[in-house]
PLY file of the C-alpha trace (Angstrom):
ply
format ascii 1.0
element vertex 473
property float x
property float y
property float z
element edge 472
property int vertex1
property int vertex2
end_header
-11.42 -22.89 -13.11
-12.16 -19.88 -15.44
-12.91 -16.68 -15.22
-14.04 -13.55 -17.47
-11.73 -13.16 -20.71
-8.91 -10.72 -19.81
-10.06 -10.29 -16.40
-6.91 -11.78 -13.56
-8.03 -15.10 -11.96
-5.40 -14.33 -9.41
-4.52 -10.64 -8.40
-1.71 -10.63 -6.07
-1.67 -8.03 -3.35
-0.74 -4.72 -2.78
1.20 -5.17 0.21
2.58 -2.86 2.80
5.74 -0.23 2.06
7.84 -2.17 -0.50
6.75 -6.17 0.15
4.67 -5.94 -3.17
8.03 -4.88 -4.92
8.76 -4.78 -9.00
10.26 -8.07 -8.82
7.18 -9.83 -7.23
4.64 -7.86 -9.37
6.35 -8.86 -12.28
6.62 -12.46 -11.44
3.24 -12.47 -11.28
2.46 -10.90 -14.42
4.54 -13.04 -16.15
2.63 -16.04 -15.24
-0.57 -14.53 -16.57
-1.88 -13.16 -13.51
-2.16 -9.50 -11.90
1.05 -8.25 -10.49
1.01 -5.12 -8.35
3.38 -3.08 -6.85
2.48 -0.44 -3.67
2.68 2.68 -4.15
3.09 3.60 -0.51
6.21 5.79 0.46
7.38 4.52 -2.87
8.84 8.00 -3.40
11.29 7.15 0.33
11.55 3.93 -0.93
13.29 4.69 -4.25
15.62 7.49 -2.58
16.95 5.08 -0.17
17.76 2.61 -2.77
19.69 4.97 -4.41
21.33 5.83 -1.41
22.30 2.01 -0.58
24.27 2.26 -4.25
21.40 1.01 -6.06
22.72 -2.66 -6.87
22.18 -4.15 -9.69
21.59 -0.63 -11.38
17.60 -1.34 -11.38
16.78 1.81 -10.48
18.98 4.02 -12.89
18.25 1.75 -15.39
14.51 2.66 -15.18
15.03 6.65 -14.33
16.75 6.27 -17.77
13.86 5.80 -19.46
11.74 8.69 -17.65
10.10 10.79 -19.77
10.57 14.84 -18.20
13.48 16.18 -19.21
16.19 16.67 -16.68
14.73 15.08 -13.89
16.50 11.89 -13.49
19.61 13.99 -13.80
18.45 16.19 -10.96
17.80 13.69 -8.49
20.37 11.19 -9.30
23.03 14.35 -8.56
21.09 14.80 -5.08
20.33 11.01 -4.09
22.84 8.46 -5.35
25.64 7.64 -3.09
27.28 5.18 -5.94
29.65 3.67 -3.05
26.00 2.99 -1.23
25.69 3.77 2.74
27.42 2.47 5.56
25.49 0.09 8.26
25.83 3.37 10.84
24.98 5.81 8.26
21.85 7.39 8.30
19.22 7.93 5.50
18.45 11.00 4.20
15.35 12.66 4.39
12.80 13.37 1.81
10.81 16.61 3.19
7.63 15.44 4.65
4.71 16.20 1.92
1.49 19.03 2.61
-1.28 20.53 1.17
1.03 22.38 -1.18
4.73 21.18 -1.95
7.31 22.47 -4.19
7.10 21.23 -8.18
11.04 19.36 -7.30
9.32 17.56 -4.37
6.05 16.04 -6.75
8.72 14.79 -9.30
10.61 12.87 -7.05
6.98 11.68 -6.14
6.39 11.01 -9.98
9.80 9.67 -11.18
9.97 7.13 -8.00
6.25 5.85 -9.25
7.39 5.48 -12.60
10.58 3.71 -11.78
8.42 0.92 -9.89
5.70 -0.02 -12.23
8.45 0.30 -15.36
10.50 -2.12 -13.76
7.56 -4.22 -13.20
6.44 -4.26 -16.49
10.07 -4.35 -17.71
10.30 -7.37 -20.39
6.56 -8.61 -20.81
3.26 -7.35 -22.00
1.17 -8.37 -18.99
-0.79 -5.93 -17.29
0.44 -4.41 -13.89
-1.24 -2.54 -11.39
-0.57 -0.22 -8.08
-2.33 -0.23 -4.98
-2.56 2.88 -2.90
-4.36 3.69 0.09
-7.34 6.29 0.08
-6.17 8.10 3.20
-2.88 9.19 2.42
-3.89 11.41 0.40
-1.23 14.44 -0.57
0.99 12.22 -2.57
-1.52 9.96 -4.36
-2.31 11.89 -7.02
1.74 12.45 -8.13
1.81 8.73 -7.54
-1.23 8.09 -9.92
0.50 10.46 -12.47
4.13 8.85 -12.53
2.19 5.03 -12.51
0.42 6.26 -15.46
3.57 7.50 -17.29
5.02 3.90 -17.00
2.13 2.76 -18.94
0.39 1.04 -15.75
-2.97 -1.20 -16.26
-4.69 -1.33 -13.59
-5.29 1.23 -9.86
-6.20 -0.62 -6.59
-7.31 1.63 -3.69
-9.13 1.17 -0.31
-8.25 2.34 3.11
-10.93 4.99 2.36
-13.64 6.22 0.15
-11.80 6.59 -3.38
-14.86 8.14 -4.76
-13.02 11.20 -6.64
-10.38 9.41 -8.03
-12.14 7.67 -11.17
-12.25 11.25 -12.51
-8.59 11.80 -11.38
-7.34 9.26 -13.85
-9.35 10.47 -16.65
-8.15 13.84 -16.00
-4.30 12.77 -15.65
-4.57 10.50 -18.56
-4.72 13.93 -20.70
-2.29 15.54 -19.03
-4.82 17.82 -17.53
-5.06 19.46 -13.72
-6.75 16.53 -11.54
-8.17 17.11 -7.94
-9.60 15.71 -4.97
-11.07 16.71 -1.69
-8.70 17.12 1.08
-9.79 16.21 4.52
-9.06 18.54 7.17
-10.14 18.03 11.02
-11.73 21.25 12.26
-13.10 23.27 9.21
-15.69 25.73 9.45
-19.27 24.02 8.08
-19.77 24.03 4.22
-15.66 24.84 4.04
-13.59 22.32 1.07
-9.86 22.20 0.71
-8.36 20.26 -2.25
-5.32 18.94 -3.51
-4.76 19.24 -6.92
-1.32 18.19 -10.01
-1.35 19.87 -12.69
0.39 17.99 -15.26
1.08 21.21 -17.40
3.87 22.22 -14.53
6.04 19.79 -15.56
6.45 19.69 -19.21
6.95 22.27 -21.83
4.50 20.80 -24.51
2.10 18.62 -23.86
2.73 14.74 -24.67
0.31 12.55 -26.11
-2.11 11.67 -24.32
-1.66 8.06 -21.84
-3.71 4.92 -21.56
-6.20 5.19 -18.65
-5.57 2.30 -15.81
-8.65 0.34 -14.94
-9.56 1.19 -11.55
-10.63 -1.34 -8.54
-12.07 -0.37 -5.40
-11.49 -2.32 -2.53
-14.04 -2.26 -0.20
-15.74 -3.99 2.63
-19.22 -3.57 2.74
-22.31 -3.25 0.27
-23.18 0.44 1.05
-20.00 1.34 -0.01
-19.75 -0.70 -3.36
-23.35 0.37 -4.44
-22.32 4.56 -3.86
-19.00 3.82 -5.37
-21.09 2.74 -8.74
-23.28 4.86 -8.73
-21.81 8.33 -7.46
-18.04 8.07 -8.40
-16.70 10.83 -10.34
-15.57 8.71 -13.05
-15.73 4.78 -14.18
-15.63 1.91 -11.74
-14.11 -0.75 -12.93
-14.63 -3.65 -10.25
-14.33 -4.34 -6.92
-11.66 -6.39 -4.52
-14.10 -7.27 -1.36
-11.07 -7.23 1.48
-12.53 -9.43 4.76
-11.20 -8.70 8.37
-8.88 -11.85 7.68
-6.56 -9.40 5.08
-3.39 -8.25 6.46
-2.49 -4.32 6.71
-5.59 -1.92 7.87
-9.06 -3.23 8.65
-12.16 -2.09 8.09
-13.45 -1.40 11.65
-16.33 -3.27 12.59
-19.78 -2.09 12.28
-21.59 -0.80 15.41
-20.41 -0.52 18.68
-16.83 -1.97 18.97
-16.74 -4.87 21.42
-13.49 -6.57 21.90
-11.75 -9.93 23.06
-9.81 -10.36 26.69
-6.75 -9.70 24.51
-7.91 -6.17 22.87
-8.55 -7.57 19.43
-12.14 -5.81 17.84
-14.92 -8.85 17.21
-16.26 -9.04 13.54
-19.66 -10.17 13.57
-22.43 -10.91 10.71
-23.19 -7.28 10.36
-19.44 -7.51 8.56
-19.97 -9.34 5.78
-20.60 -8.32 2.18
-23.88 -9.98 0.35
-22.37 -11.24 -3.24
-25.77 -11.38 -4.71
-25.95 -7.61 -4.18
-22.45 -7.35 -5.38
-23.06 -9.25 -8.38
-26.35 -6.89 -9.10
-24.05 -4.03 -9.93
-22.72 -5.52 -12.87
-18.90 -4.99 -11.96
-16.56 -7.82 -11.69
-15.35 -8.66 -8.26
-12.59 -10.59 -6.67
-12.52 -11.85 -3.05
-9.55 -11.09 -0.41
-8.86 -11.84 3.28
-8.48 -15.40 3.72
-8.32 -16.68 -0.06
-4.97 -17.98 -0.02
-6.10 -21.10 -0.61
-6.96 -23.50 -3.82
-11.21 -24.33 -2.32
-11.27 -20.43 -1.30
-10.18 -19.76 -5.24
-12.86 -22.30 -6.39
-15.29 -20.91 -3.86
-15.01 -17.42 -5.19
-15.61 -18.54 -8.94
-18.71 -20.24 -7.86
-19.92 -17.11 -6.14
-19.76 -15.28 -9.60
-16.22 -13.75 -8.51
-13.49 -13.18 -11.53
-11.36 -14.27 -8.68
-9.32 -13.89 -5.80
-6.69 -11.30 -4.17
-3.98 -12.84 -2.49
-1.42 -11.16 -0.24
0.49 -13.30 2.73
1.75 -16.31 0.59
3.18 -13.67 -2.04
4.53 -11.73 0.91
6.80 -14.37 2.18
7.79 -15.68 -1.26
11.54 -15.02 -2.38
10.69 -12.11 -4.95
8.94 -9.80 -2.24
10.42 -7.08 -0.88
10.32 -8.36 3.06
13.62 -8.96 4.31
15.16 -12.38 4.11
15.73 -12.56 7.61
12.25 -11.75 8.42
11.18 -14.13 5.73
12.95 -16.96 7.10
12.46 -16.66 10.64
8.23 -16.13 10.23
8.26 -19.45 7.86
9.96 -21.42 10.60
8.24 -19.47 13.11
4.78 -20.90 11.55
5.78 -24.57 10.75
6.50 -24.79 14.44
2.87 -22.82 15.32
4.75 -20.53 16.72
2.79 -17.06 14.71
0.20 -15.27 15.67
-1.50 -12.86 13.75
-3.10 -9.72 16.11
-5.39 -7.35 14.97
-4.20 -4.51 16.90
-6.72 -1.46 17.47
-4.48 1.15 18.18
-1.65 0.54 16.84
-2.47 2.43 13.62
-2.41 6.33 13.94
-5.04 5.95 11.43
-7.11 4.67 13.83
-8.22 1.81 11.67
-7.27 -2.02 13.47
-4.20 -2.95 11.62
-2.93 -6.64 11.62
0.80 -7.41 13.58
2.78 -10.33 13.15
3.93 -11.29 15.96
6.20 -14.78 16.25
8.27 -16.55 19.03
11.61 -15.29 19.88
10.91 -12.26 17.22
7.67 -10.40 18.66
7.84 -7.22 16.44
5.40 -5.99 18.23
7.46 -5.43 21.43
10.65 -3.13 21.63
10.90 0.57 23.20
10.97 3.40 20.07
11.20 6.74 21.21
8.63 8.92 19.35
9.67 9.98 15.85
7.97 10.96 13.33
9.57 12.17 10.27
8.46 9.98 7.31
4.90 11.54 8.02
2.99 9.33 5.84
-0.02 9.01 8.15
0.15 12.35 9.36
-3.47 13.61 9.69
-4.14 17.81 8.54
-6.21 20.16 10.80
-7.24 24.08 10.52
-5.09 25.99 13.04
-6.37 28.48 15.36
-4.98 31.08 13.18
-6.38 29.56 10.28
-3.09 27.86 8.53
-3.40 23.70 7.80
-1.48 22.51 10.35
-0.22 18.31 10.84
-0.16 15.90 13.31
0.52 12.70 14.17
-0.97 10.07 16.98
2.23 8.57 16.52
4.71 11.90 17.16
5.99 12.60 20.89
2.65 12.69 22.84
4.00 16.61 24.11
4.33 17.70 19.93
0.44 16.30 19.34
-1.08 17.53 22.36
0.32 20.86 21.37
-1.12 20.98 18.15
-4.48 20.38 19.91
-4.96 16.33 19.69
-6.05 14.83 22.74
-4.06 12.39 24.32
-5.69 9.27 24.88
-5.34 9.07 20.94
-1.89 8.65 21.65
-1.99 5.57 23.93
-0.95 2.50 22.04
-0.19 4.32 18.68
2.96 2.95 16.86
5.48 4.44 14.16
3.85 2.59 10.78
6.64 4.84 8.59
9.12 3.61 9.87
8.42 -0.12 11.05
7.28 -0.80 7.58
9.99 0.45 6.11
12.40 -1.44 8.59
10.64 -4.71 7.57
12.16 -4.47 3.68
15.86 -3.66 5.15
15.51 -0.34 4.84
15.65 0.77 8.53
16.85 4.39 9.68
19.72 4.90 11.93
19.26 7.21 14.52
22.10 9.15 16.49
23.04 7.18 19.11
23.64 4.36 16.88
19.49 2.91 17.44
18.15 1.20 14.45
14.58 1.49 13.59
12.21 -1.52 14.76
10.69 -3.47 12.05
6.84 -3.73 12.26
5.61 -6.55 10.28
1.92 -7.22 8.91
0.16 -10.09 7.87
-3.49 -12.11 6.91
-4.66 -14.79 9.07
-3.89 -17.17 6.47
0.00 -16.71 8.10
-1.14 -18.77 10.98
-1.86 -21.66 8.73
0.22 -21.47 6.12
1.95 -24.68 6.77
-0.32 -26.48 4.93
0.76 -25.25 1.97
4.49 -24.66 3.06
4.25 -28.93 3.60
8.15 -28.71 5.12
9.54 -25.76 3.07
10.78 -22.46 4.56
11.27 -20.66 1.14
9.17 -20.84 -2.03
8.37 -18.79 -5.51
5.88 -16.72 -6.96
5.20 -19.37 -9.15
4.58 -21.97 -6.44
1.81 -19.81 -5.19
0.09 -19.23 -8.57
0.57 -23.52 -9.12
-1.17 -24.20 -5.57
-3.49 -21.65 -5.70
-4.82 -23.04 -9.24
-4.51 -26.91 -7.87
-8.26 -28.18 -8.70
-8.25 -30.94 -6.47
0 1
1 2
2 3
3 4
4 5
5 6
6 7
7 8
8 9
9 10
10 11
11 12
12 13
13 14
14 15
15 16
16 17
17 18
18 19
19 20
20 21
21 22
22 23
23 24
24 25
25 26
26 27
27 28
28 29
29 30
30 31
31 32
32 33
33 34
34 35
35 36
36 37
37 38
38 39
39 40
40 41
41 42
42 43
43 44
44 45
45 46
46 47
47 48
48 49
49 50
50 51
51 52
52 53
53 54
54 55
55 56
56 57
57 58
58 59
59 60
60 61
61 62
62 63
63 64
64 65
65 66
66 67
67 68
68 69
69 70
70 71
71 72
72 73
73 74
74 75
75 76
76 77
77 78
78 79
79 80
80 81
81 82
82 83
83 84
84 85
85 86
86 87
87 88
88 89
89 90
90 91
91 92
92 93
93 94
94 95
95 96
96 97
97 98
98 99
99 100
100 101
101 102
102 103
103 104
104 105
105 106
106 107
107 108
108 109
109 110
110 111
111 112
112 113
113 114
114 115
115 116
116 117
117 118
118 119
119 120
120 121
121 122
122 123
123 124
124 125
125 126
126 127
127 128
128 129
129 130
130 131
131 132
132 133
133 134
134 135
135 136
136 137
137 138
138 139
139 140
140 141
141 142
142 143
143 144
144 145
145 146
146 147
147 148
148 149
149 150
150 151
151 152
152 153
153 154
154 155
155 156
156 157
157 158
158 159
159 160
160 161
161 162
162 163
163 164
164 165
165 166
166 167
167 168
168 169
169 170
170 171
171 172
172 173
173 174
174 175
175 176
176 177
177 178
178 179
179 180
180 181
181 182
182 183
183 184
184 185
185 186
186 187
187 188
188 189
189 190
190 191
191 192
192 193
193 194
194 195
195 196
196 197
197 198
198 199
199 200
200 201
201 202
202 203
203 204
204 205
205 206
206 207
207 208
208 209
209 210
210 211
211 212
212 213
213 214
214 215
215 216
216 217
217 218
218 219
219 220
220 221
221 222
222 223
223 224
224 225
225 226
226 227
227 228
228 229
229 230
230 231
231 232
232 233
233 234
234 235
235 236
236 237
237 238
238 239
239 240
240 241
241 242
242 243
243 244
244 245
245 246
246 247
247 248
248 249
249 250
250 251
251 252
252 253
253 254
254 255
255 256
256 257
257 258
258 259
259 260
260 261
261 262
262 263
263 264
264 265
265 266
266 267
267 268
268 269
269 270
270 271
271 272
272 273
273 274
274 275
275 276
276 277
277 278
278 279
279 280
280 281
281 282
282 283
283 284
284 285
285 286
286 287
287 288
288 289
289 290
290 291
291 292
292 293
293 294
294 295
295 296
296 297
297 298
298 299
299 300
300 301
301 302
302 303
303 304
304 305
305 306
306 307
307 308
308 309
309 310
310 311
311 312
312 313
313 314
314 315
315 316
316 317
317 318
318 319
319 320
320 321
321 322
322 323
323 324
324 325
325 326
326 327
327 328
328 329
329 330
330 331
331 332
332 333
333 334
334 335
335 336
336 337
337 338
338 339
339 340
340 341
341 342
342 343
343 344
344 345
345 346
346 347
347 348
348 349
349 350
350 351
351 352
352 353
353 354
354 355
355 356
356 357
357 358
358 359
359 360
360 361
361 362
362 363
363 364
364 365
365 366
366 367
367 368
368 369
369 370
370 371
371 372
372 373
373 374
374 375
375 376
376 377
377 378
378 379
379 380
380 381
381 382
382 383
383 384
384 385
385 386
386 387
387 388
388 389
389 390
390 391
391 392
392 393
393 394
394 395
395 396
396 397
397 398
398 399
399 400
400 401
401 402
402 403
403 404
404 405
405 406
406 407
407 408
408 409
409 410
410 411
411 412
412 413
413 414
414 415
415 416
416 417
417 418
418 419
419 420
420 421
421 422
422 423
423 424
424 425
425 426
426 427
427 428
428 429
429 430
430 431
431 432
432 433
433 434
434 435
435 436
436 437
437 438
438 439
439 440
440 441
441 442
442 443
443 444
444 445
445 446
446 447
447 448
448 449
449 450
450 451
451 452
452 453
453 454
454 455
455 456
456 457
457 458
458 459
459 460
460 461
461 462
462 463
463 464
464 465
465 466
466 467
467 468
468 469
469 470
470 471
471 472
């Protein structure tokens, strides 16, 4: 198989909060392929490391290396517990982001982005890239800025339209105020709110200026490829074409919904992308949802793809960031046929369907979780009577969002994302009474199949992914 020169044959997904991890990015990379960290809650993420002791000193041995003066100082002082937590310990809480957030809260924001693609690219020259999602907006643009300090190659976003963000990089990549439309539920017509960094806050001169990251939008359907081209405020760089297969948030369908007896939403032809029309914008593409396998590889390069995106094989592998427990018990879960992959549409508070794992003996879709929300990462903003941006949750106690004017049939099925995500890479809070957080785990189809390639195992490599996916026969 080949594929453009310096374009990835393989890019491996952007998974969830913390599965796509340094150490699995960078396996990646290493083997000539695109390894990429998310970005999500990455700025949690890194603070709770900390507070577990940081083993192995990965972390501090990154923040070393961070460019602003006095910041790794400053939040090594206020995070790092060096003899780490114990199991009935709590976390500590980063302050839930808005609109506007204090210049100590962005650089936790920045530093923890930096820390993650450094140690990534830690060791190799490969590129590396970060995949963030569109709607969760008010920390993406501290995320882009602290990726971009660490020197990282290439942006992945979806989940959204990521139309103003081309222009973002360029800005940030000379140190210079970046912005993009902030979407607010109930402003008055012709009415724009914005987000904006300002890169000037945060140093004293200015530093040279950085290497812009190539930027992929995923998407799911032609309209949105062909406006993305055409209308983005800055250059496009490709495209990742995500099916309804691809684990994590779905597009929805097109149309009216209809749905199976068991709730799931029905994809129909109206769903699928034309690659003729893809390839007639003159941007390289890869294929995800469903690829993880060596004829779907081969498929794609005979459609005129550079490649594929892979996420579930490199989720389960040994250098992701998914728990080993969860790990283990999914793989023999699936050699038995014992997983099943649900698209659930409502679990997200995004509203978008959003894939759930769900295995026998393990369902982590089951459990009662009193309502909590204080990671706020899918927290949705909305004008206030009184005019102030207010924030609310589908997820929060049903009493807190009906207050702040949702409606309540929103809330009806809506799960905890924050949190379960987090709980699935061992990072679970403890609550008072001693309660641990669920984990929520999220997957492609390709899980329920994935004993073909597995062929007896119930652990594997990086590298044994790249090898299968590249077998030509």
């Amino acid at each position: 198989m080949t594929t453009p020169a310096n374009l990835p044959l393989i890019i491996q997904g952007g998974m969830g909060v913390g599965v796509s991890d340094w150490r699995l990015a960078r396996a990646v990379s290493r083997s000539g392929h695109l390894g990429v960290v998310s970005g999500t809650a990455i700025d949690t993420i890194v603070t709770r490391r900390l507070q577990d002791g940081d083993p192995g000193g990965h972390v501090r041995r990154a923040m070393a290396h961070f460019p602003m003066p006095g910041v790794a100082a400053e939040v090594l002082d206020r995070w790092f517990r060096p003899e780490g937590r114990t199991p009935d310990m709590p976390y500590r809480l980063l302050p839930m982001y808005r609109q506007r957030v204090s210049t100590a809260r962005q650089r936790i924001t920045i530093l923890a982005a930096f820390v993650e693609v450094w140690l990534a690219k830690e060791g190799h020259r490969f590129p590396v890239g970060i995949n963030l999602l569109t709607k969760l907006q008010l920390p993406n643009l501290a995320t882009l800025y602290g990726a971009m300090l660490a020197g990282v190659d290439y942006v992945l976003m979806g989940a959204g339209i990521p139309r103003e963000i081309p222009a973002a990089l360029d800005h940030l990549a000379r140190h210079e105020r970046a912005t993009q439309r902030f979407e607010v539920q109930g402003l008055a017509p012709g009415e724009v709110e914005e987000i904006s960094l300002n890169p000037a806050d945060y140093w004293s001169t200015t530093p040279p200026p950085l290497e812009r990251p190539k930027f992929l939008a995923v998407i799911a359907s032609n309209s949105l490829a062909t406006m993305l081209a055409r209308k983005s405020s800055g250059r496009v760089d490709g495209f990742v074409i995500e099916g309804p297969t691809a684990g994590g948030h779905n597009a929805p369908p097109r149309g009216d919904p209809t749905f199976t007896a068991d709730g799931e939403p029905v994809y129909g032809e109206r769903d699928g992308v034309n690659l003729d029309k893809i390839a007639a914008l003159g941007l390289p593409f890869w294929l995800a949802g469903g690829a993880g396998r060596p004829e779907r590889v081969r498929e794609a390069v005979a459609a005129g793809a550079a490649g594929v995106q892979v996420g579930t094989l490199f989720a389960y592998c040994d250098e992701s960031g998914l728990a080993d427990a969860i790990k283990r018990s999914v793989l023999a879960r699936a050699l038995a046929g014992e997983v099943r992959v649900y698209t659930d549409a409502k679990a997200s508070p995004t509203g978008y369907p959003f894939k759930v794992v769900r295995w026998s003996g393990e369902d982590s879709a089951t459990g009662t979780r009193e309502r909590i929300c204080d990671v706020g990462g899918l927290r949705i903003a909305y004008r206030t009577p009184d005019g102030r941006i207010g924030y609310r949750c589908p997820g929060e106690p049903v009493d807190d969002y009906v207050r702040k004017g949702g409606l309540i049939e929103d809330t009806v099925g809506r799960r905890c994302l924050c949190n379960g995500l987090i709980a699935a890479i061992d990072m679970a809070q403890v609550r008072e009474n001693g309660w641990v957080e669920p984990a929520l785990v999220t997957s492609g189809d390709d899980l329920e199949t994935i004993g073909q390639f597995l062929q007896g195992r119930t652990r594997y490599s990086a590298r044994d992914v790249i090898d299968w996916l590249q077998t030509t026969s």
